[in-house]
N, C-alpha and C positions, 0 to 999 in steps of 0.2 A: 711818603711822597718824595721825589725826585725831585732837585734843586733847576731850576728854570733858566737856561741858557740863551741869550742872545746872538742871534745867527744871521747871517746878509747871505740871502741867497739871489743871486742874479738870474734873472728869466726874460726874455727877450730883450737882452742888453739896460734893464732896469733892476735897480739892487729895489731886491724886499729886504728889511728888516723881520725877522720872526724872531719869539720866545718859546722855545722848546727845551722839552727833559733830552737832558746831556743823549742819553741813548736811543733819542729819535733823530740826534743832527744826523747821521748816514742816510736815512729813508727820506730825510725833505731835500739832501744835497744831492741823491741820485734820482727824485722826482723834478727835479731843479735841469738834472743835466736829459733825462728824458724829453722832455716839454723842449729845452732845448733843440735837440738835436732833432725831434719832428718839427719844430719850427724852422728850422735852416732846410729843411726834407721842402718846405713847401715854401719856404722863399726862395728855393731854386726851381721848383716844378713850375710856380704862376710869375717867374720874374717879368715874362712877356705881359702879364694880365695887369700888372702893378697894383694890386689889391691894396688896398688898408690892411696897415700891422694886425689890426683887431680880428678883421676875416683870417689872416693865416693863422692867425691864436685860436680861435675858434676850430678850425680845421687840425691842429693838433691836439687841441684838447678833445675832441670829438675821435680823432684817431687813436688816444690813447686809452680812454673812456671804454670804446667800444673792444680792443683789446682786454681791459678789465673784466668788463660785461660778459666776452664769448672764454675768458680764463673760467669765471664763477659759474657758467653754465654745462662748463665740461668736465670741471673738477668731480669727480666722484669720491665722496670722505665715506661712504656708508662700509667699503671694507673698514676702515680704520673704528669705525661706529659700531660696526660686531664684532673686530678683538677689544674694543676699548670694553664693550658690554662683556663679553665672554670672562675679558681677565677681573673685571668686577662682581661678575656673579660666582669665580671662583675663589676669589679672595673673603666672600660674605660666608663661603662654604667652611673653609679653610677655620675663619675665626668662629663660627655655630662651633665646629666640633671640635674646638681647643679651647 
């Protein structure tokens, strides 16, 4: 198990505190600047509207969420799923007859 690293990541100009393995601090510091920088995306598109910080947070989390969503729906792994199978059922071949 990986030793447990404490990290301040700032997201809408608020520091979080997290404890994370050393080799996930990159993935929460560029989910840190993601969220970010949709949240400045929409605190300049509704400056007129003067929303609560909470609605713009929502509407970035919701715009990146659904990025997520339409990435995992398009992704197609099943080539990778028939060389992964193919190279496994000829390495089962390989070791039967040696």
């Amino acid at each position: 198990m990986s030793d447990i690293i404490k990290i301040n990541i700032s997201v809408g100009g608020v520091k979080h505190p997290l404890f994370v393995a050393p080799e996930e601090e990159p993935i929460y510091r560029e989910a840190a600047r993601m969220v970010n920088e949709r949240l400045t995306a929409y605190q300049k598109k509704y400056r007129a509207a003067n929303l609560p910080p909470e609605f713009l947070m929502t509407f970035a989390a919701l715009d990146i969420a659904s990025r997520y969503e339409r990435l995992c729906r398009t992704t197609d792994i099943d080539p990778v799923k028939d060389a992964l199978y193919g190279i496994t059922r000829e390495l089962e071949e390989f070791n039967q007859s040696h």
